[in-house]
C-alpha positions in Angstrom: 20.9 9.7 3.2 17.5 9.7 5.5 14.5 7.2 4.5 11.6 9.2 2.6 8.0 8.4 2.9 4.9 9.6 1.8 1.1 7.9 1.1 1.2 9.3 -2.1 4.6 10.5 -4.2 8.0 8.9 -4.4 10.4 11.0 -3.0 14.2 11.3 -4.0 15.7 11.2 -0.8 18.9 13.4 -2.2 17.1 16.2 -3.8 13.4 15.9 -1.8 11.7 15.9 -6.1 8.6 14.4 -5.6 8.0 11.4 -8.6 4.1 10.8 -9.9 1.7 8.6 -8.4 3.7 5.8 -6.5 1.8 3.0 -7.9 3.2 3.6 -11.3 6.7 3.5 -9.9 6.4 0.7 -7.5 5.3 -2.3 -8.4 5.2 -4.3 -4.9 6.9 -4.9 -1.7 10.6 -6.1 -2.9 12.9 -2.8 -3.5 13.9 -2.1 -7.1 16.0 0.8 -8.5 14.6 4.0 -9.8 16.2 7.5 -11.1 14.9 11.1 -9.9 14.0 12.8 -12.6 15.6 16.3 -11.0 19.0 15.2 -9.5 19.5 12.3 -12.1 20.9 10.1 -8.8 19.8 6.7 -8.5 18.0 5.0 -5.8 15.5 1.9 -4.3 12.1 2.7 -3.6 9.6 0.1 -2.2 5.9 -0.7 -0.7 5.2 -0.8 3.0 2.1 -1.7 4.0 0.1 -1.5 6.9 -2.8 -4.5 7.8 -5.9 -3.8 10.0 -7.5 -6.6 11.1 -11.5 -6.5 12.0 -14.1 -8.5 13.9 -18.2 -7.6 14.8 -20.2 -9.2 17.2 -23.0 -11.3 15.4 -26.1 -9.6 17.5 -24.9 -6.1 16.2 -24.5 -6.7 12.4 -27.5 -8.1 10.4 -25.4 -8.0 7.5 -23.5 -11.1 9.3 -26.0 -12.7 10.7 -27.7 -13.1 7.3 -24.1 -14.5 5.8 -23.8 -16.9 8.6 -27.2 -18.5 8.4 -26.8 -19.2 4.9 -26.5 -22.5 3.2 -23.9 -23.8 1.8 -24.0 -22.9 -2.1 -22.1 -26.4 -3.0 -24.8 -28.6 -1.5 
C-alpha cells in the first residue's frame, strides 16, 4: 500500500481514516506500530521532519547586534 502523509492526522493508508492529532500517536522519528480505528488493520507510522536553517547580517538586525556586544555572563 502507498505512503500517507499529512501535517496534521495520521492516516490509515488501507482505509484513508484519519487518526487524532499526530503528536498523540507518534512519539518521535523511529516507526512504531499502530491500529486504525475503522479498518482494524495494523500499520507503522513515524515523524519526518523538515530543518530550516537561518542567518542575518549583523548591520540589519539590532536585536543581534545587541546579543553580540554583550559580555560574557560567566566572567
Amino acid at each position: 500500500m502507498a505512503k500517507t502523509s499529512d501535517n496534521y492526522w495520521i492516516i490509515c493508508p488501507y482505509c484513508g481514516e484519519k487518526h487524532g492529532d499526530a503528536w498523540e500517536w507518534v512519539k518521535g522519528e523511529d516507526p512504531q506500530r499502530a491500529e486504525c480505528q475503522s479498518c482494524e488493520r495494523p500499520f507503522v507510522c513515524w515523524a519526518e521532519y523538515d530543518v530550516t536553517y537561518c542567518a542575518r547580517d549583523i548591520e540589519g538586525g539590532a536585536l543581534l547586534k545587541a546579543v553580540l556586544q554583550q559580555k560574557d555572563p560567566t566572567t
